[in-house]
C-alpha positions as CSV (number, residue, x, y, z in Angstrom):
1,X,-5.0,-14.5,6.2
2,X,-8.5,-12.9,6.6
3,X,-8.3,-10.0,4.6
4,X,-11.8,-9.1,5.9
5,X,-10.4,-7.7,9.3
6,X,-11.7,-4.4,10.6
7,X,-9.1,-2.4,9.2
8,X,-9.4,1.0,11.4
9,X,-7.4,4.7,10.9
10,X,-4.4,4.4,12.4
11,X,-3.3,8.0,12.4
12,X,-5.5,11.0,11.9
13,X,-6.0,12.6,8.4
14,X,-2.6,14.9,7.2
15,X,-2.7,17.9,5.4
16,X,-1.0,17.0,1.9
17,X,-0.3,18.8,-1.3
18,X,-0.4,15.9,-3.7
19,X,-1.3,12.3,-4.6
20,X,1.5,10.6,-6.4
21,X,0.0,8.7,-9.4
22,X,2.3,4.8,-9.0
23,X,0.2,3.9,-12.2
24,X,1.0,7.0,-13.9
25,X,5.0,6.5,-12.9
26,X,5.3,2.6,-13.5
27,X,3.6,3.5,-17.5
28,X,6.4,6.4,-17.9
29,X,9.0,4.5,-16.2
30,X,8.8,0.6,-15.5
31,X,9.5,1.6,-11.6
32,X,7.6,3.3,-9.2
33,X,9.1,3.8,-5.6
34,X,7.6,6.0,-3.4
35,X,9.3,6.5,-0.2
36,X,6.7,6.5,3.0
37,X,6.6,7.0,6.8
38,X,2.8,6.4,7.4
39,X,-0.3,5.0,6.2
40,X,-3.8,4.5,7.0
41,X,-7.4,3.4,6.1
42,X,-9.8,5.4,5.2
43,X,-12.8,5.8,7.1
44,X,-14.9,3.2,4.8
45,X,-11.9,1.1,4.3
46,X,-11.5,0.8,0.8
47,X,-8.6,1.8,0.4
48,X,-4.7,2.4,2.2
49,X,-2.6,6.0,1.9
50,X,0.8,5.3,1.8
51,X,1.7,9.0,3.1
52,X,5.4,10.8,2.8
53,X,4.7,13.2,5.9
54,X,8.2,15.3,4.4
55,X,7.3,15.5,1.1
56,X,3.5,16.0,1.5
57,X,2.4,13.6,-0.9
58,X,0.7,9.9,-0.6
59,X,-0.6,7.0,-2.6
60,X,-3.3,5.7,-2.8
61,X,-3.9,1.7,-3.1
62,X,-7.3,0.3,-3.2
63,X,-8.5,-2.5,-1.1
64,X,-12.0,-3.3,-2.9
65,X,-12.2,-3.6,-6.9
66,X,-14.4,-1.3,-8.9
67,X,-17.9,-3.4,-9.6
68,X,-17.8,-2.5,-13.2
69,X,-13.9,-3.4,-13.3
70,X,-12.8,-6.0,-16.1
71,X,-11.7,-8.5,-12.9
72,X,-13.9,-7.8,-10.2
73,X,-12.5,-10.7,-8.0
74,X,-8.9,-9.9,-8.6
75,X,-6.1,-9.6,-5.5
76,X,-6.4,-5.2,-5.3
77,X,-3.5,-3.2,-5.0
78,X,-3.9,-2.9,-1.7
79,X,-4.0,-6.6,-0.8
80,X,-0.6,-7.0,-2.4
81,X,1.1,-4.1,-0.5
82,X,-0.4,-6.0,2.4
83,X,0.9,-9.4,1.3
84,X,4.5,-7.7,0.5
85,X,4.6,-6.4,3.8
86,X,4.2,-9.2,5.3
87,X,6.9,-10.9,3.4
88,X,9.0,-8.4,4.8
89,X,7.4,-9.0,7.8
90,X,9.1,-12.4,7.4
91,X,5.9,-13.7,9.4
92,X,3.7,-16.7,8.1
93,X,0.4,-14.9,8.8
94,X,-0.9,-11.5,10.5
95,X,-3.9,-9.6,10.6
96,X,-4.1,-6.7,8.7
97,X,-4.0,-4.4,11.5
98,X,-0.5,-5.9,12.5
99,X,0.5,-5.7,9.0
100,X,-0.5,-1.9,9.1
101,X,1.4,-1.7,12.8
102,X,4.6,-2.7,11.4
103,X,4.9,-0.4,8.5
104,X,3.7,2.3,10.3
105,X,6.8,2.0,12.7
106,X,9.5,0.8,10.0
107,X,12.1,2.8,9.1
108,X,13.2,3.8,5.5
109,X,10.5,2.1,4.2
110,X,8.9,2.2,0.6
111,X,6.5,0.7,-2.0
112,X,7.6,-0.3,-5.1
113,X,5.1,-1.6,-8.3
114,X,8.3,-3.1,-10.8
115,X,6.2,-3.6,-13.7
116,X,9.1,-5.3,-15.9
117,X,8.6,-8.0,-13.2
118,X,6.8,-11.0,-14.1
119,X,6.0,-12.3,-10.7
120,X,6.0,-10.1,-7.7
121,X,5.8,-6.5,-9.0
122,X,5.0,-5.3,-6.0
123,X,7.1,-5.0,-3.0
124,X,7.9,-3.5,0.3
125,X,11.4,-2.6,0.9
126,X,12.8,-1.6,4.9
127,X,16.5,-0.6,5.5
């Protein structure tokens, strides 16, 4: 999967109230699920907003590592949601784009990081 793909904005900028911290809740909690009926990527693509347009809140997932980070060629947050999207997707490959697409138009869809979880702690769920 080329995970190099022109990723483009896929809805225009929201007004929101908050960011909801996933790092923050998985440390207090184990879990963090976070309910979403949008996202997009920002304009110099580093990163994805999952956005809760009812709520007013979003995450944020990065799609490039931080050059001073401890594992600066590590799989980003934002490559996994990708990659557990797809799973849902129950597609062998798609671009990112089409990845983006199909969660933008799911219903009752959500992120969740599961850090009790040795493999797989992150996931996208769709009812």
């Amino acid at each position: 999967m080329d995970w190099n793909a022109d990723l483009a904005n896929t809805q225009p900028d929201a007004e929101l109230t908050s960011v909801a911290y996933w790092q923050q809740d998985q440390q207090e909690e184990g879990v963090c699920t976070f309910p979403f009926n949008s996202c997009v990527v920002n304009a110099d693509k580093t990163n994805i907003a999952l956005i809760d347009s009812e709520t007013n809140r979003k995450v944020v997932l990065w799609l490039v590592n931080h050059p001073s980070s401890k594992f600066p060629e590590a799989i980003t947050p934002g490559e996994k949601f990708l990659r557990a999207t797809l799973k849902v997707m129950d597609e062998e490959t798609a671009s990112p784009d089409q990845i983006l697409a199909y969660a933008n138009e799911a219903d009752n869809i959500r992120f969740i990081y599961d850090s009790n979880q040795k493999v797989m702690k992150f996931k996208v769920s769709v009812e």
